[in-house]
C-alpha atoms as one frame of an Amber mdcrd trajectory, in Angstrom:
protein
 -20.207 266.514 211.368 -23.072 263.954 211.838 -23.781 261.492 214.116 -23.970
 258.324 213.971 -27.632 257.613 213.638 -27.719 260.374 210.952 -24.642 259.048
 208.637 -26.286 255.854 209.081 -29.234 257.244 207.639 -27.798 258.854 204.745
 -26.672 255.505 203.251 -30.200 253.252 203.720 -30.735 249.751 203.550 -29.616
 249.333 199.904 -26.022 248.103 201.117 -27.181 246.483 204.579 -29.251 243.991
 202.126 -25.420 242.875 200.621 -24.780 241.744 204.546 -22.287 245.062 204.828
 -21.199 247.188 207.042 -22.442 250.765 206.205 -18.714 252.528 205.108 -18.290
 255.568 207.579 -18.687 258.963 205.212 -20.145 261.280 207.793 -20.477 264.424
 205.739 -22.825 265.486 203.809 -23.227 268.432 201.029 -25.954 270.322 200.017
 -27.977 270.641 196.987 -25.754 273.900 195.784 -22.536 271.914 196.484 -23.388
 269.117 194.628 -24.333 271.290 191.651 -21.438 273.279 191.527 -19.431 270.298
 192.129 -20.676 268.789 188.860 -20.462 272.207 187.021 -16.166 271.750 187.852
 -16.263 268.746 187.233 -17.793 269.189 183.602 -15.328 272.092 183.108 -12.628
 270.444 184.461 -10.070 269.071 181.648 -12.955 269.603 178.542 -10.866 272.966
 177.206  -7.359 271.255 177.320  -8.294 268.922 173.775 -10.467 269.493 171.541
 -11.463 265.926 170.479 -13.875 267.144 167.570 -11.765 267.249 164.853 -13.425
 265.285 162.673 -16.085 267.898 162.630 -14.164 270.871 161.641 -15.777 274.229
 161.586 -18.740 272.295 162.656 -17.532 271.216 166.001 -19.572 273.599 168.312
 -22.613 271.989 166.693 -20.603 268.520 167.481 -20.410 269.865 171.502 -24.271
 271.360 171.379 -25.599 267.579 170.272 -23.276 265.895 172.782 -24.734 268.118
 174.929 -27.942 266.722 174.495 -26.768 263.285 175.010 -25.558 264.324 178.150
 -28.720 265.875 179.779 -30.123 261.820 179.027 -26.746 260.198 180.765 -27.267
 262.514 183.794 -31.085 261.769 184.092 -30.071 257.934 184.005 -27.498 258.249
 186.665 -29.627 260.487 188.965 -32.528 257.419 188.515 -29.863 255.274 189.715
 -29.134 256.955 192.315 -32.521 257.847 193.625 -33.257 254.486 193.568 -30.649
 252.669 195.387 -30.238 255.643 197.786 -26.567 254.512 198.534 -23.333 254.775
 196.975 -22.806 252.626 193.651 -20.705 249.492 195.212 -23.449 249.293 198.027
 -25.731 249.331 195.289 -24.714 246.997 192.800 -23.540 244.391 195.651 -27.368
 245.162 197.752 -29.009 244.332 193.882 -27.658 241.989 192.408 -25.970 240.001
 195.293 -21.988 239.357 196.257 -21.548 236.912 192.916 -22.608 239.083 190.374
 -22.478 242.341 192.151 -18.302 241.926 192.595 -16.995 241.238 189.069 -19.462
 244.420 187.957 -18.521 246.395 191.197 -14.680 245.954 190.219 -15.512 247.480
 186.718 -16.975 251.255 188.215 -13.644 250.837 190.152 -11.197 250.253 187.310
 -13.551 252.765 185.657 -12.855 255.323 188.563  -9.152 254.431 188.775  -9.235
 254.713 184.866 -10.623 258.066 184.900  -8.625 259.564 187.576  -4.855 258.446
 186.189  -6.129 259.906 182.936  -6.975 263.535 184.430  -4.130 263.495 186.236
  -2.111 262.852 183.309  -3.971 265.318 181.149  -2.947 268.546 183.709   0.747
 267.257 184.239   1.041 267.217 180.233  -0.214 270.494 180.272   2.278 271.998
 182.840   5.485 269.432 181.262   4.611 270.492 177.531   3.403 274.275 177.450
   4.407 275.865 180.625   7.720 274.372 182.689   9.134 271.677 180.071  12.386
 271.348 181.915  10.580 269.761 184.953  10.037 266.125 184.865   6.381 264.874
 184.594   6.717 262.944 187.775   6.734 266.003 189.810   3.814 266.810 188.557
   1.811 264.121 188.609   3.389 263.251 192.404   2.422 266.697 193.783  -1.487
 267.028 192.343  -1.989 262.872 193.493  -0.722 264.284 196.760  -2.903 267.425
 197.123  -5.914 265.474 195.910  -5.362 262.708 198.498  -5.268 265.431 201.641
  -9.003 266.631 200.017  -9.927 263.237 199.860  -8.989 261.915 203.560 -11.309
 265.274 204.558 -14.180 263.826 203.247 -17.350 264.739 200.924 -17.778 267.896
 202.718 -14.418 268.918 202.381 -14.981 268.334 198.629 -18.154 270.413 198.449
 -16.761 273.303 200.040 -13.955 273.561 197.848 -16.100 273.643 194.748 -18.130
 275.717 196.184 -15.177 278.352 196.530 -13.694 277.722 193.607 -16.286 276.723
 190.695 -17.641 280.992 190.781 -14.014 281.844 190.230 -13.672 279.066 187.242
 -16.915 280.059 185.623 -15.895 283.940 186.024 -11.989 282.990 184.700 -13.810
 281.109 181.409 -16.103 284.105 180.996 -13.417 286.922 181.013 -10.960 284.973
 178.786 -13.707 284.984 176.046 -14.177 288.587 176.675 -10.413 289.322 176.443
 -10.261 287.071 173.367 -13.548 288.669 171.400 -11.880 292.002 172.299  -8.478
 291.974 170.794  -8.655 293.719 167.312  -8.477 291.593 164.568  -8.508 288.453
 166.279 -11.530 286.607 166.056 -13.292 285.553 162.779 -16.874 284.783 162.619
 -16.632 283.692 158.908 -14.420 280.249 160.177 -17.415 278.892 161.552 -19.071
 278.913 157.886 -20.046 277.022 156.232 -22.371 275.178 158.560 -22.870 271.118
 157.782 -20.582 271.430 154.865 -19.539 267.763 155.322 -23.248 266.725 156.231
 -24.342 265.863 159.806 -22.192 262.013 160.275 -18.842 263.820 161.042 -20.812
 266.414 163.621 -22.344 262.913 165.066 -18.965 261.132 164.997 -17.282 264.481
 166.902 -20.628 264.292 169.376 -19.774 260.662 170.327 -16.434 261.518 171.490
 -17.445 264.449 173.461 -20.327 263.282 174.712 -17.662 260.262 176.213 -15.724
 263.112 177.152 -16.893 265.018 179.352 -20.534 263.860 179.818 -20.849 260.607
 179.991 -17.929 260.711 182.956 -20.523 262.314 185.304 -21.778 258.186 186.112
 -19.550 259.162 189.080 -21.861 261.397 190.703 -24.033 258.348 191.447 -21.902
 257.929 194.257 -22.301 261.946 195.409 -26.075 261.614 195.555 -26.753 259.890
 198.637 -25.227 261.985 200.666 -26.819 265.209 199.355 -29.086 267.586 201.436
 -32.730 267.359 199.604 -31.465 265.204 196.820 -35.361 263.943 195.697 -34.958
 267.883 194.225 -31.808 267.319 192.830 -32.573 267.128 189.381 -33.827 270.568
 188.153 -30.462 271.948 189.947 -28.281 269.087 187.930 -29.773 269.374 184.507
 -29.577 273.021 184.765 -25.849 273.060 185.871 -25.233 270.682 182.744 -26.928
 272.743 180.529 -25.632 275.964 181.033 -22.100 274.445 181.343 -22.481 272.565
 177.792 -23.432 276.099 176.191 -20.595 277.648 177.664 -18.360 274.808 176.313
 -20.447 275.473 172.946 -18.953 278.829 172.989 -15.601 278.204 173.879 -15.344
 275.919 170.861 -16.826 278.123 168.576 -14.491 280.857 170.098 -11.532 278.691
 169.086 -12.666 278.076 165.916 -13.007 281.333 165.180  -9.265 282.601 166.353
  -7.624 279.265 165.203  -9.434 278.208 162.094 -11.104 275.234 160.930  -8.035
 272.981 160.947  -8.002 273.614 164.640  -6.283 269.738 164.785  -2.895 271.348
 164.114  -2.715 272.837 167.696  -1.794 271.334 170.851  -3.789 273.065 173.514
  -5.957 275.439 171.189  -7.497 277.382 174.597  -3.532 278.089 175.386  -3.092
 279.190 171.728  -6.094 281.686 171.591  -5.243 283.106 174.892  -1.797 283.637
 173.927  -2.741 285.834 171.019  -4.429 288.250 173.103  -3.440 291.944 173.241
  -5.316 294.706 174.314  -3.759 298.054 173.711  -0.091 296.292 174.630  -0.902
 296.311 177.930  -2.852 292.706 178.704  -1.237 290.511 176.769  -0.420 286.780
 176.799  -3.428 285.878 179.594  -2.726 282.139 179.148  -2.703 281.934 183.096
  -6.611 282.201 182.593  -6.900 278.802 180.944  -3.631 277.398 183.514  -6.182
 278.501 186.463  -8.928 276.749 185.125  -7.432 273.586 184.036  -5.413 273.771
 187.165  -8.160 273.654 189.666 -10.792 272.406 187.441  -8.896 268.895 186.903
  -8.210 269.110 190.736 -11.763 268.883 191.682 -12.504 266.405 189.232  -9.306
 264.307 189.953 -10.813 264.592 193.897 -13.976 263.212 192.625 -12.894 260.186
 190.716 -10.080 259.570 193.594 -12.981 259.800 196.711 -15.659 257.693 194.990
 -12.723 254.845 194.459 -11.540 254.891 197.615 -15.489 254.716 199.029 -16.583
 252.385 196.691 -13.189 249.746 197.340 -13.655 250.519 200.984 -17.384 248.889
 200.601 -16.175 246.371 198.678 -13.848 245.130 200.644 -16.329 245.902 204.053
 -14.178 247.960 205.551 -15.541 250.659 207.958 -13.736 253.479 206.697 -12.131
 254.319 203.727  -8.973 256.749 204.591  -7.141 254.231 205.274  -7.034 253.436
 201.592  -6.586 256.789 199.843  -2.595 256.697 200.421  -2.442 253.339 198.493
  -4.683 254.156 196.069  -2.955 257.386 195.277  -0.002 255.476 194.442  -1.408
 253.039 192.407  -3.293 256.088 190.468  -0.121 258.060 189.708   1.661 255.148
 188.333  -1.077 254.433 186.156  -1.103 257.873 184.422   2.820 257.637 183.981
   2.124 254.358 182.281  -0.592 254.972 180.459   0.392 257.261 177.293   4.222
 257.093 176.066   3.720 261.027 175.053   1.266 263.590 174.323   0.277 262.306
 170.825  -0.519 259.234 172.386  -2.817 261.086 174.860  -4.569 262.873 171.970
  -5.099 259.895 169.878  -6.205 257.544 173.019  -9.160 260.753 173.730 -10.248
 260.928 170.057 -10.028 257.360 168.589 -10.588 254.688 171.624 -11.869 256.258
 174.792 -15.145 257.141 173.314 -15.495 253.343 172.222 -13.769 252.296 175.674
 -15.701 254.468 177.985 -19.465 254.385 176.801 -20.223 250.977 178.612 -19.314
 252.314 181.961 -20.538 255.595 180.991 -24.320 254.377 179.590 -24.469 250.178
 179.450 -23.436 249.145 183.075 -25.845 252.185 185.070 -29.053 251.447 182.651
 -28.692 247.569 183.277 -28.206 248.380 186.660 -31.515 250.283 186.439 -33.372
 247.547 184.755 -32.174 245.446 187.671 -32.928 247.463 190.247 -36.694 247.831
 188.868 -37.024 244.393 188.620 -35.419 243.394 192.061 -38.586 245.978 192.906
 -35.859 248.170 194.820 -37.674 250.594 197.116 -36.736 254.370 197.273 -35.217
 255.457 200.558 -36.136 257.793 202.467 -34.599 261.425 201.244 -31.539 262.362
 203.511 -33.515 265.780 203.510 -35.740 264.104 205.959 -33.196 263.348 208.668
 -32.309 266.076 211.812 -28.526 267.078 211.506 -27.033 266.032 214.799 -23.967
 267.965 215.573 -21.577 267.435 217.859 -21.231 269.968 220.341
C-alpha cells in the first residue's frame, strides 16, 4: 500500500482547486494492469449480442470501422485524463467549478450506474435464459452485485490484479473456441460472408454506430483508472495497442459467427452460445459452450467491477467524503435494482442495445469528455506531475 504523501500525490491539485478533500484510493496499478484491465473490459459482454444486424454478412466490416472509431474515443479520454491528472468528478468539479461541475458530475455517475445495472443484467440473462432457466434472475443478479462489491471495497489494486490473472485466460478461452469451431468438419462457411457491401456501406455505418456505443465508446470510464497508473504519460502506445488487437479479435469472432450461423444471424439469441454448441470433434469434444460461459462470466465481472469502483469513487468525491467503501454496499443495491427494472425480458434487452443505447450513450461516451477537454484547455489546466515520478512508500 502507499502512504499518505504518495496517494496524495497520485491524485494532484486538479480536485484540491474544487476546495475537496483528496478521496482516499491508496493503490495504484501498473501500466500492464491497466492494459489488460481495458482488454476485459472490451471483451467483457461484446460476444453475448451481436448488435449489427442491420449489416448482415457485412457485420465484421461493421465491428472493423467501429473499431476505428474507438482507437479516436480512447485517445480523447486518455487526453482527458492526462490533463486533469485526477479522477473524472475531481476533474470536472476542479474545471469547471461546484455550479456547473455538479449537474455534469451527476451525469458520468448516472452514466456509471447506467452502465453497470446493464452488464449486470446482460450476464444474469445469459445464465436465466440459456443455462439454469429454472433459477430466478434475482439470484443472479444478487450474487455477481455481491462478488463485485467485495472486489470493489479492495480497491484499484485489487482490481488490477484480478485482470491481470484472469484477462490471459479470457484471451486464450476466445482463441481456442475459434479453433474448436474452425475445426469441426463441415461447420464453418466462408462463402456466408459474401458478398461483401452488397447493401452498400450506410447499413455497415449504421451497425458501426451501435458497436462502436457498444463496447468502445464505454471505455470513457477508464478516465477515472488513469491517475492512479504507474508511468501513465506512456500509457498510450500500451492502450491503443490493447484496443486494437482486441477489436480484430472481435472482428473475427463476428465473422466466425457469420460463417457457422449465416447471414440472418438476428434469428439467434446468443449466436457465440449457438456456434459453440455445434461443435464436435471426432464425438469426443462436443458442446464447449462453457468456453463462451467462462468468458462472459468473468469478462462482465471485471467490467461490472469497473463501472461499480469508478461510481462509488467518483460519488464519494462528490459528496467530499474521505473514503469511498463506505458507499459500495448502498450503491450495490441501488445497481441491482436498476438492472431488474430496467428491461421487462430479453427482447427488450436486445432491442434497448440495438435501437436506443447507441443514440442514448454517445453523449457520455464522446460529447461530455471532448467539452470537458475544450474546457480544460481553456481553463489553461496544467499537466501533473506523472505518478511514475513519485517513490512507493510501503509500509513495513
Amino acid at each position: 500500500m502507499l502512504g499518505p504523501k504518495a496517494a496524495t500525490q497520485l491524485c494532484p491539485s486538479g480536485a484540491e482547486s474544487a476546495g475537496r478533500e483528496l478521496v482516499r484510493e491508496e493503490g495504484r496499478i501498473s501500466l500492464q494492469q491497466l492494459a489488460v484491465l481495458l482488454g476485459s473490459f472490451l471483451i467483457g459482454s461484446s460476444t453475448i449480442l451481436l448488435p449489427t444486424v442491420k449489416a448482415r454478412q457485412d457485420s465484421w466490416l461493421a465491428v472493423l470501422a467501429a473499431l476505428v472509431a474507438g482507437l479516436g474515443v480512447t485517445w480523447l479520454w486518455l487526453a482527458l485524463a492526462r490533463l486533469l491528472g485526477v479522477p473524472a468528478v475531481s476533474g470536472i468539479l476542479g474545471t469547471l467549478g461546484p455550479y456547473l461541475g455538479t449537474p455534469m458530475a451527476l451525469l458520468f455517475l448516472w452514466y456509471y450506474l447506467h452502465l453497470g445495472a446493464l452488464v449486470v443484467r446482460n450476464i444474469s440473462e445469459i445464465y436465466v435464459t440459456a443455462v439454469m432457466p429454472e433459477t430466478p434472475i434475482v439470484v443472479f443478479i444478487g450474487v455477481i452485485v455481491l462478488l463485485a462489491g467485495f472486489a470493489v471495497r479492495g480497491g484499484v489494486e485489487v482490481l488490477g490484479r484480478l485482470a491481470e490473472f484472469l484477462f490471459p485466460l479470457l484471451f486464450l478461452a476466445v482463441l481456442t473456441g475459434h479453433i474448436l469451431v474452425m475445426a469441426t468438419p463441415g461447420l464453418v462457411h466462408w462463402e456466408y460472408l459474401r458478398p461483401v457491401l452488397e447493401r452498400g456501406p450506410v447499413p455497415v455505418l449504421q451497425a458501426a454506430f451501435t458497436v462502436f456505443a457498444f463496447p468502445f465508446g464505454e471505455t470513457v470510464l477508464f478516465i477515472n483508472l488513469v491517475p492512479f497508473t504507474l508511468d501513465r504519460n506512456r500509457a498510450g502506445r500500451s492502450l491503443i495497442l490493447i484496443t486494437t488487437v482486441i477489436g480484430l479479435l472481435l472482428t473475427g469472432t463476428t465473422a466466425l459467427h457469420i460463417a457457422t450461423l449465416g447471414a440472418d444471424i438476428a434469428r439467434v439469441n446468443f449466436p457465440g452460445l449457438a456456434v459453440l454448441r455445434q461443435v464436435n470433434l471426432a464425438e469426443f469434444l462436443t458442446r464447449m459452450e462453457v468456453i463462451g460461459i467462462f468468458v462472459w462470466t468473468f469478462g462482465t465481472f471485471l467490467k461490472i467491477c469497473v463501472c461499480y469502483w469508478a461510481l462509488a469513487l467518483g460519488l464519494a468525491e462528490l459528496g467530499g467524503l474521505a473514503d469511498y467503501r463506505p458507499l459500495v454496499l448502498p450503491l450495490g443495491v441501488i445497481m441491482a435494482a436498476l438492472s431488474i427494472l430496467i428491461y421487462d425480458n430479453f427482447a427488450g434487452m436486445v432491442v434497448t442495445a440495438i435501437s436506443l443505447y447507441p443514440v442514448y450513450a454517445f453523449p457520455f461516451q464522446v460529447v461530455l469528455p471532448l467539452l470537458m477537454l475544450i474546457c480544460a484547455k481553456l481553463r489553461g489546466v496544467q499537466t501533473p506531475p506523472a505518478a511514475a515520478h513519485v517513490e512507493e512508500e510501503r509500509q513495513p
